[in-house]
N, C-alpha and C positions, 0 to 999 in steps of 0.2 A: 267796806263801805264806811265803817265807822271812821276809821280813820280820815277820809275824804272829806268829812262832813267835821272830824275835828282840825282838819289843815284849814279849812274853809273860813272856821271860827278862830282860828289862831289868825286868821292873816286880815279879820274886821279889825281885830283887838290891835294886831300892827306884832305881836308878839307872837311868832312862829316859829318852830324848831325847820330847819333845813333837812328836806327829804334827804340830800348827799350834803355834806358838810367836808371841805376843803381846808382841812388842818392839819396842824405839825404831824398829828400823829397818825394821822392817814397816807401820809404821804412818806412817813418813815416807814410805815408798813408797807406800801407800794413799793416802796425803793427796798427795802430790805426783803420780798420776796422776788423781786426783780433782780437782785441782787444773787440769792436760794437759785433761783431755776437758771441762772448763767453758771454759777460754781457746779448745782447740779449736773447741767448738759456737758461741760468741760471735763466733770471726773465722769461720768460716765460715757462720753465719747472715746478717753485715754480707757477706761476699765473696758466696756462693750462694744464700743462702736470702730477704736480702731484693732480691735483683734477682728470685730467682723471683715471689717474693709480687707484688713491682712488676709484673710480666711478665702474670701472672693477672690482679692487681687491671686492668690494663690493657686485659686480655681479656674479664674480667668486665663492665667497661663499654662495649666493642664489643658485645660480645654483648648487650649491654640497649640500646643503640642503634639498633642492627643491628632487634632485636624489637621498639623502637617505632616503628623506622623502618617494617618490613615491617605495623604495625597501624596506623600512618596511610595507606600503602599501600593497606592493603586497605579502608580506609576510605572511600578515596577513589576505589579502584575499584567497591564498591557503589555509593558515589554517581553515578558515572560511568554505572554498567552503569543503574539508575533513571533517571538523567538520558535515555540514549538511549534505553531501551526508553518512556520516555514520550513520546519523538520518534519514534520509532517507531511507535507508537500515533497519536500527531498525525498522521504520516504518511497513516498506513492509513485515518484518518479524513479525513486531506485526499482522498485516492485516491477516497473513496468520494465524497467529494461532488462531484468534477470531474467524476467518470461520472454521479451522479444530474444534474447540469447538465445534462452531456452529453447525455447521453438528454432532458432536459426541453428543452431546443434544439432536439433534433433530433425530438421530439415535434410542437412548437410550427412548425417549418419545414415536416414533412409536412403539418401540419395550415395553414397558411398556402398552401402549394403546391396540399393539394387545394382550399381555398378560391376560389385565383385561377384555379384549371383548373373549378372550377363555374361561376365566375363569365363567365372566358373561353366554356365551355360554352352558359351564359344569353345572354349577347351573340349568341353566334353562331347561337343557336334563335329571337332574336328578329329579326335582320337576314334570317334565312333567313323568319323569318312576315312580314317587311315587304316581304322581297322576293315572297312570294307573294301578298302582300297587291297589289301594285304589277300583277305579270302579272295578277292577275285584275280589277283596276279595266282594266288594259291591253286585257285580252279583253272585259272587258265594254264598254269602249270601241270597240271594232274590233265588236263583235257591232251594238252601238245604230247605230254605223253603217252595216253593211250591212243591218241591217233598215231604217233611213232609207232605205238607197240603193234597198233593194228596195220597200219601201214608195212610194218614189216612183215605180219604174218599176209597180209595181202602178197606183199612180194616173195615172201616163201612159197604158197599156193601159187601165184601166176608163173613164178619159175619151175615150181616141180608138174605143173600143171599144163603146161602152155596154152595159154588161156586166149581165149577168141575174146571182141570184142564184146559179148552179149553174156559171156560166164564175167567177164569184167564188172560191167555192170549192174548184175545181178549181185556179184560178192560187195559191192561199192554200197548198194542200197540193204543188203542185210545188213553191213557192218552199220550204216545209220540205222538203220531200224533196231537193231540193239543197244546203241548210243543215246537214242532216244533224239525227236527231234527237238525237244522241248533244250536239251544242253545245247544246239548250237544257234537256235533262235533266242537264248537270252542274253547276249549283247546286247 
């Protein structure tokens, strides 16, 4: 306030000092720190500023490397992840057909096993009827001959005998009734 009150009294009197004053030497000094901070910002732009910018621009390009790198990356992992999940698939589709074989093998083997277990079957119903066949020519053999044997001693008796027709008939039905009737009724 003092001051205001003596700018006041300096400018009745016509004799005032200038709050800014616009001289040589203010204006060397303006120019010559204007002068300071252009020299200063130039050497420190070459000493700090362009190793920073270098340091960035440096990192700038890592950094776009880096993100082309990581998008061929992932490029190449779709592709990968497609690639196996199609073998995958191949897979699941091999699987399945080794079991559908599987099963048609073992389809085909049952069906071969019961084929030769029928077949074995057949043989063995046919040897078992040949062998029936065989005992009954057998018995009917051993039968024609004890009615031979018998029939002949029938004809020895009725010859040394001379046999009526009622002693005939009589020897006719003992010899079955010793033969049993049960051998000539099983035809």
């Amino acid at each position: 306030m003092v001051q205001a009150v003596e700018m006041l009294a300096a400018r009745e009197t016509g004799s005032y000092e200038r709050l800014f004053g616009l001289d040589w030497q203010l204006l060397q000094d303006v120019l010559f720190a204007g002068v300071s901070v252009f020299v200063l910002f130039f050497v420190l732009s070459y000493l700090l500023f362009n190793p920073v910018r270098d340091m960035l621009k440096k990192r700038q390009e890592k950094i776009k490397t880096d993100l082309d790198t990581a998008e061929a990356d992932k490029k190449e992992a779709k592709r990968l992840k497609a690639f196996y999940e199609e073998k995958r698939r191949h897979a699941d589709r091999e699987a399945e057909e080794v079991l559908r074989d599987a099963g048609k093998r073992a389809s085909k083997l049952e069906a071969d096993r019961i084929r030769l277990a029928n077949e074995e079957a057949e043989q063995i119903r046919k040897r078992a009827s040949g062998e029936i066949e065989l005992e009954k020519k057998r018995a009917m053999n051993d039968m024609r001959n004890e009615i031979i044997a018998i029939a002949a001693q029938m004809a020895g008796k009725a010859v040394s005998a001379n046999m009526t027709e009622s002693l005939q008939d009589a020897l006719i039905k003992e010899t079955l009734k010793e033969m049993g009737e049960e051998t000539w009724q099983s035809r």
